[in-house]
C-alpha positions in Angstrom: -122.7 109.4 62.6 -124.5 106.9 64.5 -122.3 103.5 65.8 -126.1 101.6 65.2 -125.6 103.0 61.8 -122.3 101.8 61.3 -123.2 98.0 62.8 -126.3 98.1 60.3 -124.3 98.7 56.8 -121.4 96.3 58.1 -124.4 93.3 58.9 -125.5 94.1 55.4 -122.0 94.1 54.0 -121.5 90.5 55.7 -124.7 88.9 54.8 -124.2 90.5 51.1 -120.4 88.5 51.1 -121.8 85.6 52.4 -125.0 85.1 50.2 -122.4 86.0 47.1 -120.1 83.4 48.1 -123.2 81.2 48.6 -124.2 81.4 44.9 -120.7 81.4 43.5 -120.4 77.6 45.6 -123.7 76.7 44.1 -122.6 77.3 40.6 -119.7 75.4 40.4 -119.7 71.4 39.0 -119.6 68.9 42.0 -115.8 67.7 42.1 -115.8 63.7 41.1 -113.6 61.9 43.8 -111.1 59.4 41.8 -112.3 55.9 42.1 -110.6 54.0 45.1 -108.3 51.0 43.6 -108.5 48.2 45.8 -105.7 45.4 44.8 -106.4 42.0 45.9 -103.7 39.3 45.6 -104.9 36.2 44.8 -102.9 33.4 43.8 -103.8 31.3 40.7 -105.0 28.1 41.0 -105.8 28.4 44.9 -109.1 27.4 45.9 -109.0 28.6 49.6 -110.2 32.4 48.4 -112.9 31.0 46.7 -114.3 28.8 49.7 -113.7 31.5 52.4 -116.3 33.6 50.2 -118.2 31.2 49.9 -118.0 30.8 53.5 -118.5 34.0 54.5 -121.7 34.2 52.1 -123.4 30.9 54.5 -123.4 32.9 57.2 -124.0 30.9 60.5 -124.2 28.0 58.7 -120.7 28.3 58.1 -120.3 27.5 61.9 -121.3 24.0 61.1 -119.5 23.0 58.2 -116.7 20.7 57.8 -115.6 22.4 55.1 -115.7 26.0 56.5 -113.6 25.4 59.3 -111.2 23.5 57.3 -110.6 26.3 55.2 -110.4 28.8 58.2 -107.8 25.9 59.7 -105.7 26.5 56.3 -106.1 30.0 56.4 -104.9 30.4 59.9 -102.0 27.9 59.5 -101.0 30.0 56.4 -101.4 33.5 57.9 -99.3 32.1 61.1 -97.1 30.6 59.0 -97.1 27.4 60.6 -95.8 24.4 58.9 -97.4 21.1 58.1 -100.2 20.1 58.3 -103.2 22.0 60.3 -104.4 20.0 62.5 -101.1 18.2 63.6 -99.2 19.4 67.0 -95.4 20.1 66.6 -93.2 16.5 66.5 -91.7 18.5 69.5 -94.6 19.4 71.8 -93.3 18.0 75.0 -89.9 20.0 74.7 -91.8 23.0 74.0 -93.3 22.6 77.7 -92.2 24.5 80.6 -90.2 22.5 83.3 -92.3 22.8 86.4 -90.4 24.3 89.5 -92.8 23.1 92.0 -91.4 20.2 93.9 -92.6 16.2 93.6 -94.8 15.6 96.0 -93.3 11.7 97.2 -95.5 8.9 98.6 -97.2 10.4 101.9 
């Protein structure tokens, strides 16, 4: 026999496995994905959450407001785990200061 005939039935074969598969794909139900949980702890009686969202939703405007950046002040203090109060530097800021090694520079 003929090699050309040979290649011919085995292109048939393949496109008659592939349409075949093709339908069998087709007929099937789409597969549901399971919903994604998303848990969100938020601590009762805490108005921060609420006024970042709130917040967030102004936009630009946000930029501007007192309020805004005194929640982002709280938020950051909390996520930093700093203590007191936001705005306030450590009691100890000086000792937190390097030494400088350069020498004083006397009356010249």
């Amino acid at each position: 026999m003929d090699t050309k005939l040979f290649a011919r039935i085995g292109a048939g074969a393949f496109v008659a496995v592939a349409l075949t598969m093709t339908v069998l794909e087709l007929r099937e139900e789409p597969r549901v994905p399971p919903p994604e949980i998303v848990t969100v702890f938020e601590p009762d009686g805490d108005p921060l959450p609420a006024q970042l969202k709130v917040c967030a939703a102004m936009g630009e405007l946000a930029l501007s407001a007192p309020d805004c950046r005194a929640a982002w002040a709280e938020k950051r203090r909390r996520f930093l785990g700093v203590e007191g109060k936001a705005n306030e530097p450590p009691a100890d800021a000086d000792a937190l200061l390097p030494a400088s090694d350069a020498p004083e520079m006397k009356g010249q």
